[in-house]
N, CA and C atoms as an extended XYZ file, in Angstrom:
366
Properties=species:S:1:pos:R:3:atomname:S:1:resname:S:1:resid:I:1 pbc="F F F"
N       146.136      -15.020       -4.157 N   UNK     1
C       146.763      -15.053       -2.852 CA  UNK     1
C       146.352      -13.782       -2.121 C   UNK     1
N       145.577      -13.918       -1.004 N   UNK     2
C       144.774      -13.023       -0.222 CA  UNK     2
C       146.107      -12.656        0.583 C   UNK     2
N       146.433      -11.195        0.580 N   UNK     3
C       147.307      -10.846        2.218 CA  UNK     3
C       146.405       -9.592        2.870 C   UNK     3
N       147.039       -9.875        3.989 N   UNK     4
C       147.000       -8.605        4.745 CA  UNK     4
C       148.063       -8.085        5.783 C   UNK     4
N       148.250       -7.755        6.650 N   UNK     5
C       149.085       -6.628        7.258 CA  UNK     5
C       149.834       -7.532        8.364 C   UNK     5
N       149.640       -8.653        8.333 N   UNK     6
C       150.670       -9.185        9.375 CA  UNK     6
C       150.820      -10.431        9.297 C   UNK     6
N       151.687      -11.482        9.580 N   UNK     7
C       152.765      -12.576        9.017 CA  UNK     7
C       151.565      -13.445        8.770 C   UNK     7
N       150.381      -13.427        9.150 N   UNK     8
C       149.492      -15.054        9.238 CA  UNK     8
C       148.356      -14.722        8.913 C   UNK     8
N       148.762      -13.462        8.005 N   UNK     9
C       147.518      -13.057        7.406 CA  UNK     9
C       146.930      -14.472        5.182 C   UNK     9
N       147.597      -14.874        5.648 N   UNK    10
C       147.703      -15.525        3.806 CA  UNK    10
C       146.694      -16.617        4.321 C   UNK    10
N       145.850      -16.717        3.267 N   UNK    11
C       144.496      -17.920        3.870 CA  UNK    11
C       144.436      -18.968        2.733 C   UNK    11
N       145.036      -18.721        1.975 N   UNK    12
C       145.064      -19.748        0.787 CA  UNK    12
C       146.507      -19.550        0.286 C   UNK    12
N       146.611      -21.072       -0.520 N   UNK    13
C       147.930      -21.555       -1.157 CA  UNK    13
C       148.333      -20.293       -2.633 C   UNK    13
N       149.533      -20.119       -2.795 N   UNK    14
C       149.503      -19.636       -4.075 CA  UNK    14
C       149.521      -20.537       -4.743 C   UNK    14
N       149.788      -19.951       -6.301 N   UNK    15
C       149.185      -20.686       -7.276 CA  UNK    15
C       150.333      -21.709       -7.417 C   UNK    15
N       151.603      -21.293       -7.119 N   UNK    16
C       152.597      -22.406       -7.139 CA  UNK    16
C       153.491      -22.806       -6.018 C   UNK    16
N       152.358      -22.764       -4.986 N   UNK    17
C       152.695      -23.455       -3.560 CA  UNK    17
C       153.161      -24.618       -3.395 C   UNK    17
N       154.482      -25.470       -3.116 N   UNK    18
C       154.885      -26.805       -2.829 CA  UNK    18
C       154.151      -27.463       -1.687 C   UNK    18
N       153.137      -26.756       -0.755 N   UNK    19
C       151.801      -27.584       -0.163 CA  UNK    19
C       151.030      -28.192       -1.167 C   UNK    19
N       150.758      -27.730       -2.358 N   UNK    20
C       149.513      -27.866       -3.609 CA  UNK    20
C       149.631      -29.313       -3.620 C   UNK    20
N       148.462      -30.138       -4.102 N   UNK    21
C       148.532      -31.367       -4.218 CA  UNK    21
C       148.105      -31.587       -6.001 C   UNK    21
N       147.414      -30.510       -6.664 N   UNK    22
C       146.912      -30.272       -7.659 CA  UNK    22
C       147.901      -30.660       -8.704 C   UNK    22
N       149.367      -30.682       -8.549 N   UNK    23
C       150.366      -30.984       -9.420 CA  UNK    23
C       150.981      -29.196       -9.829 C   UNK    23
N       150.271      -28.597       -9.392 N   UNK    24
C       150.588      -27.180       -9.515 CA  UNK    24
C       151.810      -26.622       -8.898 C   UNK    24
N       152.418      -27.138       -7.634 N   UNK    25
C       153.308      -26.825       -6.668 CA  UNK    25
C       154.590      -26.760       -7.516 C   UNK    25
N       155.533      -25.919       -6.941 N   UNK    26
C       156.937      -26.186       -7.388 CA  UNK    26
C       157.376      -27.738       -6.667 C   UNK    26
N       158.001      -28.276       -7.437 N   UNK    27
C       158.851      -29.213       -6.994 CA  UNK    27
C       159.899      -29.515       -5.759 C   UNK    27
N       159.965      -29.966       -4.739 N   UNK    28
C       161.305      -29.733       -3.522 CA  UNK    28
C       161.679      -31.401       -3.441 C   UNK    28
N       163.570      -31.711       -3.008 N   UNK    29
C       163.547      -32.389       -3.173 CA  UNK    29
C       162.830      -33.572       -2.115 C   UNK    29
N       162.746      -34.697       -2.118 N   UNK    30
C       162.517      -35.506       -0.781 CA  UNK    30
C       162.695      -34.698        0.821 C   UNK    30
N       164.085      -34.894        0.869 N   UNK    31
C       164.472      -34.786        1.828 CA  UNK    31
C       164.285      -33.006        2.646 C   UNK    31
N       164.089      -32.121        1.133 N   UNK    32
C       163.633      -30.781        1.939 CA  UNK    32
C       161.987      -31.274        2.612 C   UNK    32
N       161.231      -31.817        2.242 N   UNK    33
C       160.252      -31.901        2.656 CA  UNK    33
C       160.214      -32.357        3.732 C   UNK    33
N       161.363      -33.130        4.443 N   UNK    34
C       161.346      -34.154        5.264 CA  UNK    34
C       161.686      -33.222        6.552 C   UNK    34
N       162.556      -32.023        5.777 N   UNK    35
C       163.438      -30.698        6.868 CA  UNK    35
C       162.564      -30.189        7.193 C   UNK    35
N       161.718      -29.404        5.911 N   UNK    36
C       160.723      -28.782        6.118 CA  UNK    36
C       159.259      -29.281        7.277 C   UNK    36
N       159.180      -30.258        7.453 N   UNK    37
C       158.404      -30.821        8.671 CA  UNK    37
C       158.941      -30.896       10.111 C   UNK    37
N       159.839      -30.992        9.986 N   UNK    38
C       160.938      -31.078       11.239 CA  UNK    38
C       160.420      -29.678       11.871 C   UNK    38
N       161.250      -28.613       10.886 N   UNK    39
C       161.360      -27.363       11.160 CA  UNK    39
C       159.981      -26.818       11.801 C   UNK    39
N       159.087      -27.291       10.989 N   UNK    40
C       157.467      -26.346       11.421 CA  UNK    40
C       157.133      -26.613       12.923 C   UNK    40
N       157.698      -27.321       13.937 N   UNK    41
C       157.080      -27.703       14.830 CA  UNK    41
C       157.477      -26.526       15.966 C   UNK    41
N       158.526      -25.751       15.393 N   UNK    42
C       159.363      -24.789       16.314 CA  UNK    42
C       159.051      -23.159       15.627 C   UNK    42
N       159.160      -23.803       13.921 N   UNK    43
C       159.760      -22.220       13.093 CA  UNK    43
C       158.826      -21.905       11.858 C   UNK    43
N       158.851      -20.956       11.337 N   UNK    44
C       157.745      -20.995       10.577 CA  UNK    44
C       158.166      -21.127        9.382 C   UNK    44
N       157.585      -21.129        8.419 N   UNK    45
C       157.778      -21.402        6.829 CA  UNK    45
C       157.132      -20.287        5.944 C   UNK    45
N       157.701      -19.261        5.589 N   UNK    46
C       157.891      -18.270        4.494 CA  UNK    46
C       157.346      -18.677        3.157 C   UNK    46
N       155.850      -18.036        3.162 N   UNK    47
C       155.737      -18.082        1.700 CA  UNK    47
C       156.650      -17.533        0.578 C   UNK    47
N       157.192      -18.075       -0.516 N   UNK    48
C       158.160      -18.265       -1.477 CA  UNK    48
C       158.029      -16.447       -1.739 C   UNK    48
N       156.393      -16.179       -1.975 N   UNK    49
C       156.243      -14.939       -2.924 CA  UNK    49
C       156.581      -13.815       -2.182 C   UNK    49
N       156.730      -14.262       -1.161 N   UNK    50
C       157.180      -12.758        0.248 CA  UNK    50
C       157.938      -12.785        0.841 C   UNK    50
N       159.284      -13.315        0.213 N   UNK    51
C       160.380      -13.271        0.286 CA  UNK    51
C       161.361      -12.821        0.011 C   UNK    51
N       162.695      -12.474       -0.186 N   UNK    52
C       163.870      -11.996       -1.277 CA  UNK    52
C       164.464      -13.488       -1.851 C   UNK    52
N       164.226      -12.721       -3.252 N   UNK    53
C       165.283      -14.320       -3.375 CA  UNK    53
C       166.867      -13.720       -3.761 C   UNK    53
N       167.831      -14.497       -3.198 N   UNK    54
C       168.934      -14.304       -3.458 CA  UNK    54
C       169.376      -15.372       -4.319 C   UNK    54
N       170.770      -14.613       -5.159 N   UNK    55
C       171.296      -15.064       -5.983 CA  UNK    55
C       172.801      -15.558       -6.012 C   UNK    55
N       173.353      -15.786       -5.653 N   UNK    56
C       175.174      -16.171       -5.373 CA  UNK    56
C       175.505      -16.805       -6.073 C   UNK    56
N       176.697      -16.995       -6.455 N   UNK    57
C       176.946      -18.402       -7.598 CA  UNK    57
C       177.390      -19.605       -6.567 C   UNK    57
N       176.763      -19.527       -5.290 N   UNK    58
C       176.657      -20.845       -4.464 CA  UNK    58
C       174.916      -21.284       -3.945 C   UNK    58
N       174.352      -20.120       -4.017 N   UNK    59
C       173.105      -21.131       -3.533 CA  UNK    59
C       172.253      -19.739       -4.678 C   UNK    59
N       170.859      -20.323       -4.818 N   UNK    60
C       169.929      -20.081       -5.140 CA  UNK    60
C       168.552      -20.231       -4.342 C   UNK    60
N       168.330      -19.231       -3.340 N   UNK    61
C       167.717      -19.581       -2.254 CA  UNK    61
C       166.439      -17.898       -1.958 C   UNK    61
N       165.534      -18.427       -1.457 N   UNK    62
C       164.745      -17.157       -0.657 CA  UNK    62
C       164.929      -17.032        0.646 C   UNK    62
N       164.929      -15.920        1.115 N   UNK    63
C       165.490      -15.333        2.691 CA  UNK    63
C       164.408      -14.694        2.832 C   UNK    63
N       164.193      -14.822        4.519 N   UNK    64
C       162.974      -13.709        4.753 CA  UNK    64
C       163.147      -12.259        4.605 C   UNK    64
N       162.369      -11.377        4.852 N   UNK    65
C       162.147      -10.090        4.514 CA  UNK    65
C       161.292       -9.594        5.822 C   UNK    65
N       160.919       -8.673        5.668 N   UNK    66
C       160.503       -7.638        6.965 CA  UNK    66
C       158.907       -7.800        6.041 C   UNK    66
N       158.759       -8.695        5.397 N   UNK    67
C       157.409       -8.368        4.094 CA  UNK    67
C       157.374       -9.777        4.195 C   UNK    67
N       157.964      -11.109        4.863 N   UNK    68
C       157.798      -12.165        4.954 CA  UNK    68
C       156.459      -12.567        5.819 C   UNK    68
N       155.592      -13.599        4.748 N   UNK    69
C       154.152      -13.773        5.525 CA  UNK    69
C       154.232      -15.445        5.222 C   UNK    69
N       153.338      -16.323        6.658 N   UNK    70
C       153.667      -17.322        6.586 CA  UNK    70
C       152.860      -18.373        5.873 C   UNK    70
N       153.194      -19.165        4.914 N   UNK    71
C       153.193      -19.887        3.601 CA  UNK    71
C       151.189      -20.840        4.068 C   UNK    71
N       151.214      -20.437        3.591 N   UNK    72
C       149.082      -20.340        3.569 CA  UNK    72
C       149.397      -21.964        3.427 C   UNK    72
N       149.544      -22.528        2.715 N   UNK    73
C       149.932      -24.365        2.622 CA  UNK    73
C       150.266      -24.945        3.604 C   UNK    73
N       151.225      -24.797        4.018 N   UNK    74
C       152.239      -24.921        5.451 CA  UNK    74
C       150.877      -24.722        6.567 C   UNK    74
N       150.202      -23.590        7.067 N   UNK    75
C       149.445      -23.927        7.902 CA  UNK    75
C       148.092      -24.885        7.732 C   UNK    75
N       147.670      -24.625        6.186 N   UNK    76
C       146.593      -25.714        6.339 CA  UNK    76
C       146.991      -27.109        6.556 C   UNK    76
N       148.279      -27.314        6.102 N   UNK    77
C       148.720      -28.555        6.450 CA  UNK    77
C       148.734      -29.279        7.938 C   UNK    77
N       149.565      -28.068        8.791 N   UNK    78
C       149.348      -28.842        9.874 CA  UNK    78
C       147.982      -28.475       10.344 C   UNK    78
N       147.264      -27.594       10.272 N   UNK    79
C       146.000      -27.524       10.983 CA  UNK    79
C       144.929      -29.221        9.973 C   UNK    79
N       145.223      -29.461        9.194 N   UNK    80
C       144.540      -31.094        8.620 CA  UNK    80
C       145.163      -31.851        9.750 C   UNK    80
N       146.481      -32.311        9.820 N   UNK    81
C       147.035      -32.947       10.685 CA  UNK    81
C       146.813      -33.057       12.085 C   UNK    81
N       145.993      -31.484       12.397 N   UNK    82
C       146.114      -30.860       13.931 CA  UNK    82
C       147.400      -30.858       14.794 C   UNK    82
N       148.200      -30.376       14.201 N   UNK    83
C       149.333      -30.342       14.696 CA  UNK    83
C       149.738      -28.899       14.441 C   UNK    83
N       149.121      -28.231       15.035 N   UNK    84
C       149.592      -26.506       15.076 CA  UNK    84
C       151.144      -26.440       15.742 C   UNK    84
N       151.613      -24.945       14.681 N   UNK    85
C       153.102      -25.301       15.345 CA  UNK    85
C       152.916      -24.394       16.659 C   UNK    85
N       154.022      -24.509       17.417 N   UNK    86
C       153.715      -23.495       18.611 CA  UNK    86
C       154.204      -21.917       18.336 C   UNK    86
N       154.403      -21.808       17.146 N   UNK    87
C       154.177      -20.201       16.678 CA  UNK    87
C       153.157      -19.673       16.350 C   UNK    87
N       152.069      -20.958       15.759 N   UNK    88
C       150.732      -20.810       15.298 CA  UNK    88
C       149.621      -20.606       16.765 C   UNK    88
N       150.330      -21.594       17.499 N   UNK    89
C       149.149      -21.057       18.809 CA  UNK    89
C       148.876      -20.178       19.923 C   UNK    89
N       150.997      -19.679       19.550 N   UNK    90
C       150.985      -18.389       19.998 CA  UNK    90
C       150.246      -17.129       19.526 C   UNK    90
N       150.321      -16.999       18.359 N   UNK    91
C       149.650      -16.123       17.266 CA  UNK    91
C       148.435      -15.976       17.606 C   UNK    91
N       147.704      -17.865       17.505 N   UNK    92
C       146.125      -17.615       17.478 CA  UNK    92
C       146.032      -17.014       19.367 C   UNK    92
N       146.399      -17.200       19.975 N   UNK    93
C       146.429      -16.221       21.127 CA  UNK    93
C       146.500      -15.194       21.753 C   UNK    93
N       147.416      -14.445       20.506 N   UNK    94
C       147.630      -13.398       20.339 CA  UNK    94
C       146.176      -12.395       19.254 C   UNK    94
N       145.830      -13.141       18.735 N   UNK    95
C       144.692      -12.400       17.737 CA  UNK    95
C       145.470      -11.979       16.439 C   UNK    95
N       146.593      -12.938       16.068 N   UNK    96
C       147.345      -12.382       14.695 CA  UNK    96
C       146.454      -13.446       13.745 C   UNK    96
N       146.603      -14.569       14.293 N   UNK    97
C       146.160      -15.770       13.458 CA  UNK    97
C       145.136      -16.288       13.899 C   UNK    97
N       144.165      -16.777       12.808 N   UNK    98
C       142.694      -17.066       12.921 CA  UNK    98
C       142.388      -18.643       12.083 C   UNK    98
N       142.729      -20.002       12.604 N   UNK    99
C       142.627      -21.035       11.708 CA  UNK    99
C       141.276      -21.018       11.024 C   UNK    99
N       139.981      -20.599       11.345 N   UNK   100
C       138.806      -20.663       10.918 CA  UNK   100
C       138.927      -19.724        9.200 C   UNK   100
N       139.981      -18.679        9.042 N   UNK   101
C       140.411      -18.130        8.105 CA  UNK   101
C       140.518      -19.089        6.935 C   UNK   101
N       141.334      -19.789        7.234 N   UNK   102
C       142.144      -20.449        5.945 CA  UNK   102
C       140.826      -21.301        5.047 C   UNK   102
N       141.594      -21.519        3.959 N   UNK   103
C       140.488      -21.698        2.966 CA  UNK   103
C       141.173      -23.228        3.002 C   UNK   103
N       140.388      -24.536        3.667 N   UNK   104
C       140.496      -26.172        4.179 CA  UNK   104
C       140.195      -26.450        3.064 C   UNK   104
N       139.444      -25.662        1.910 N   UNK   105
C       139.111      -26.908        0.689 CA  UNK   105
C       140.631      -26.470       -0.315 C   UNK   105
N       141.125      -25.743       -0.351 N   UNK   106
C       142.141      -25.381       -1.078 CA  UNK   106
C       142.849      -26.884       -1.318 C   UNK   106
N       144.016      -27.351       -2.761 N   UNK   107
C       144.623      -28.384       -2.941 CA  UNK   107
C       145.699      -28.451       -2.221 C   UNK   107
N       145.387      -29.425       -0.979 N   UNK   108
C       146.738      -28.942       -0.025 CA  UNK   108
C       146.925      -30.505        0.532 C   UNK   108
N       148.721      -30.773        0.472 N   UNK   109
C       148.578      -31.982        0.612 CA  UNK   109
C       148.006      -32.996        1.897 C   UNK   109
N       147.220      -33.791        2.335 N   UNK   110
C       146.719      -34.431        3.497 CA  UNK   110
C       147.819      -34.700        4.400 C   UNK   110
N       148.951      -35.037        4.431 N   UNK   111
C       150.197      -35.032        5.229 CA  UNK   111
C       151.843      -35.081        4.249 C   UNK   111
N       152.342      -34.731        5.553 N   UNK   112
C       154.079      -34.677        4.747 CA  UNK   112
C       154.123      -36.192        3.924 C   UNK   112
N       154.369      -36.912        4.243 N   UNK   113
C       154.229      -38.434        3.661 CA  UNK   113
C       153.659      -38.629        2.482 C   UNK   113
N       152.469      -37.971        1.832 N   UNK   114
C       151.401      -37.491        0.475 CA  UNK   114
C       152.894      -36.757        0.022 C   UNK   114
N       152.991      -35.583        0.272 N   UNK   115
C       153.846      -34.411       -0.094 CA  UNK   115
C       155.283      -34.859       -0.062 C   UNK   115
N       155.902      -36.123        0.227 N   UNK   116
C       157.019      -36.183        0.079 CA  UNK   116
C       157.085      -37.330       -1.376 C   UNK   116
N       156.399      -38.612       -1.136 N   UNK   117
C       156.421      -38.946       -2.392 CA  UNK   117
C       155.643      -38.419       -3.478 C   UNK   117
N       155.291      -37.216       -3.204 N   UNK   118
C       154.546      -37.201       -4.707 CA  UNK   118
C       155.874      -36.313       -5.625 C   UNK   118
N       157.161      -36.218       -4.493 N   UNK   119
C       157.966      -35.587       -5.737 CA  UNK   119
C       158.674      -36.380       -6.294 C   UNK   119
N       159.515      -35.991       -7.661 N   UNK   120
C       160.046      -36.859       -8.029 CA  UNK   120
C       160.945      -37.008       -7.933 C   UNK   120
N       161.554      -38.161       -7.803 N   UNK   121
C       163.009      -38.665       -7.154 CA  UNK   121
C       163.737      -38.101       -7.528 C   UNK   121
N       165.130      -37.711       -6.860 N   UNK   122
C       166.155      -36.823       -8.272 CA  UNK   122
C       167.768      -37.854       -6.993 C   UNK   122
């Protein structure tokens, strides 16, 4: 996992990215995947590893961080789709984010729909 110095710097999936199509990904259930698409069209999506994870004896969850960079999967996804979110085209406007960056052959799923049934039902 390549970083550098600012949120849209990550060009490839980590090794246990829930974009991965490889079978490598952590697991999420259906319906986060279903949130998680919703959400990208406005907000961005936090790679897992540059995050805090918190602990409560009510949730088990990652929160962003001031060290939060955005989830290398998540953009190749919608850039396959062509559906950049409008944080992404602000960015690439800005000169933070560069889609020609990202690494397109990486195992990343072809759309949410691939990525929602390939988990397993719970």
């Amino acid at each position: 996992m390549k970083r550098t110095r600012h949120p849209y710097g990550l060009t490839t999936p980590c090794n246990n990215c829930p974009f991965r199509s490889d079978g490598q990904g952590i697991t999420l259930h259906r319906a986060r995947v279903r949130e998680i698409e919703r959400s990208l069209v406005r907000a961005e999506f936090p790679c897992h590893k540059t995050t805090e994870e918190r602990h409560d004896a009510e949730d088990e969850s990652y929160i962003d961080s001031s060290n939060s960079m955005h989830c290398a999967g998540a953009l190749i996804l919608l850039e396959k789709l062509k559906r950049p979110s409008q944080m992404m085209r602000i960015c690439e406007r800005l000169g933070v984010y560069d889609h020609r960056k990202l690494d397109m052959k990486a195992p990343v799923y072809r759309s949410f729909r691939a990525m929602e049934t390939a988990q397993p039902p719970r």
